[in-house]
Residue, then its C-alpha position, 0 to 999 in steps of 0.5 A: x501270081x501274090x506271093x507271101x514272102x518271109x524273110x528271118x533276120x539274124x540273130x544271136x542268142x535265142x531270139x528270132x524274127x519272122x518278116x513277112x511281105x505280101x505282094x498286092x495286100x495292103x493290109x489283113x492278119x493272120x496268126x502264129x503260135x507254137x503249141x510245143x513252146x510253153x512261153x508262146x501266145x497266139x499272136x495276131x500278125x498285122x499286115x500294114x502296106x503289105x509287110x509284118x514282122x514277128x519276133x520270138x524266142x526258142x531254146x531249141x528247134x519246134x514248129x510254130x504254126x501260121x494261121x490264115x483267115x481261111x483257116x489254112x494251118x501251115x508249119x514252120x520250124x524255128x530255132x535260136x538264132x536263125x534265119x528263115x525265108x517262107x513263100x508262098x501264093x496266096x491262091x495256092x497257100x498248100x504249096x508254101x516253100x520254107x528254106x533256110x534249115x535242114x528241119x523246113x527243107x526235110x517238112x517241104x520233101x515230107x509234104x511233096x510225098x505225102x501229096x503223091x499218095x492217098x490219104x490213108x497211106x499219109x501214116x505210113x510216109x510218116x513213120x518212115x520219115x521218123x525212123x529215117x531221120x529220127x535227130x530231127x525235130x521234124x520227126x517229132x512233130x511228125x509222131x506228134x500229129x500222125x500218132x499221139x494225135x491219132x484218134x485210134x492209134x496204132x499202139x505198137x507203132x508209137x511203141x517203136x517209134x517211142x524207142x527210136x527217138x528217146x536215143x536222140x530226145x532222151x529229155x522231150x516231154x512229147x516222149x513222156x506224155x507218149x508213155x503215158x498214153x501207152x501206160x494208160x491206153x484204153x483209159x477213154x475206152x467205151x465201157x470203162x470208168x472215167x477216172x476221177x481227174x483232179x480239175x480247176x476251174x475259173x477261180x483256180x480252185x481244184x476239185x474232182x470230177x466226181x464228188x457226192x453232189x454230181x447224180x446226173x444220170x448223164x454226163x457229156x464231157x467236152x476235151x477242147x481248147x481255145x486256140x483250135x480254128x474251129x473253137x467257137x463254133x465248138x463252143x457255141x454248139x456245145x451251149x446249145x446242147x446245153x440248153x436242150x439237155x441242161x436241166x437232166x445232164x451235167x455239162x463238163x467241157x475241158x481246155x487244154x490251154x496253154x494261155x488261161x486268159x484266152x480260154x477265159x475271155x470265151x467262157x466267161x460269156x457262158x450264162x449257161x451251166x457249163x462246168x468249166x475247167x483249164x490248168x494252163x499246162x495244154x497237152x503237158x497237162x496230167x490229165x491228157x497223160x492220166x487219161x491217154x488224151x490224144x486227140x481234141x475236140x473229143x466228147x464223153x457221153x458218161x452215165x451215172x456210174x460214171x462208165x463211159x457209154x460212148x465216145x466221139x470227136x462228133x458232137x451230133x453222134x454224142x446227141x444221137x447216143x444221148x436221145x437213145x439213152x434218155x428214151 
């Protein structure tokens, strides 16, 4: 069985290091980022005679992702100045062991549980899990992924679990955002207008969404961002639905990047009319709050009074409206 092997370094201050060793791979990458750390890149791991080393800097416990070739997204929680040690094998990367802090070895219990019940009861272990250990950071990545990120969340839910953590996270943007999203519930609601969101675009200038000039009849908007695993499929897909309907419906796709230059380098290879637009701020940005964003890729279908006729995380059912409509 090749098991993975990471091992952190001491540290003091706040920086950290990730070394890693895979058992009978000479060579390969894999990548790592923190979607709750402003100051990170996606960063490419370099596997050379079957080791690599990561090095970092936090000023607080948070999750950073690793992210394998096969698309196996895995979490592991950092903090300044401490030590980690990660396994895994590489046919069965599902069950990773994390050991070295309270934060992993609780996210190692959580998934435990969550592989003994079905899928739909998975919130359920998650909302336990944060009202019992509401001091932990696992707790607030856990509210993250389950509620803020839930396409149809449970409002009174978040409104409890929002009131439990504050007493332990008084200062965590996460919670704020999280108020936003109740103030401004129902904002991406079918029937409702589409608020008229400040944007900037390529050459960091801002504009509106909707000015005197945009009298499409059609609008599709596209909430994405580059460092999804599925970005460029999102994107390619999203061109080529372009190219059908471009002349007769306008085309607005909105990253949620925290990193411009990545999200530049895949829109600049558009020679197709897309509206492209990022602020670098990610979910951090006014517009998830103004809008109650929470969740990506999600797909606007917006018709000339700028009300929103339909509303997916599937481009192919933004097309199927989309036909109906045009005939």
């Amino acid at each position: 069985m090749t098991t993975l092997l990471l091992i952190g370094c001491g540290h003091s201050g706040n920086g950290f290091t990730i070394e890693g060793e895979f058992d009978g791979m000479k060579s390969g990458e894999l990548f790592i980022y923190s979607p709750y750390n402003p100051n990170a890149t996606i960063d490419t791991l370099k596997i050379a005679d079957s080791r690599f080393e990561y090095r970092g800097e936090v000023y607080d416990t948070i999750p950073y992702i690793l992210l394998f070739p096969n698309a196996v997204e895995q979490v592991v929680f950092v903090s300044p100045g401490k030590t980690i040690e990660y396994s895994a094998a590489t046919n069965d990367l599902k069950n990773y062991k994390v050991e070295g802090s309270e934060e992993n070895e609780l996210m190692m219990q959580f998934r435990k549980d969550i592989s003994e019940v079905k899928e739909s009861d998975v919130p359920n272990v998650a909302k336990q899990y944060i009202l019992d250990n509401p001091q932990s950071a696992v707790a607030l990545y856990l509210f993250d992924k389950f509620f803020l990120q839930n396409s149809n969340p449970n409002f009174a839910d978040v409104k409890q679990l929002i009131s439990v953590l504050r007493s332990y996270n008084s200062t965590s943007v996460l919670l704020y955002s999280a108020d936003a999203m109740l103030d401004n519930a129902g904002a991406l609601t079918e029937g409702k207008k589409l608020k008229n969101i400040e944007l900037t675009n390529t050459k960091k200038v801002k504009r509106k969404l909707w000015n005197e000039t945009d009298n499409t009849d059609y609008t599709v908007v596209m909430f994405w961002a580059s460092w999804q695993r599925n970005s460029y499929d999102l994107m390619y897909k999203f061109r080529n639905f372009q190219k059908e309907y471009g002349e007769i419906v306008r085309f607005v796709a909105i990253s949620l990047d925290s990193q411009r230059y990545r999200w530049e380098d895949i829109v600049r290879r558009d020679s197709l009319i897309i509206e492209h637009y990022c602020d670098g701020l990610a979910w951090s940005s006014p517009i998830v709050n103004e809008l109650a964003l929470e969740a990506i890729p999600t797909y606007l279908l917006v018709d000339k009074k700028h009300n929103i006729t339909y509303k997916s995380d599937d481009l192919e059912k933004i097309k199927e409206k989309l036909k109906k409509q045009l005939h």
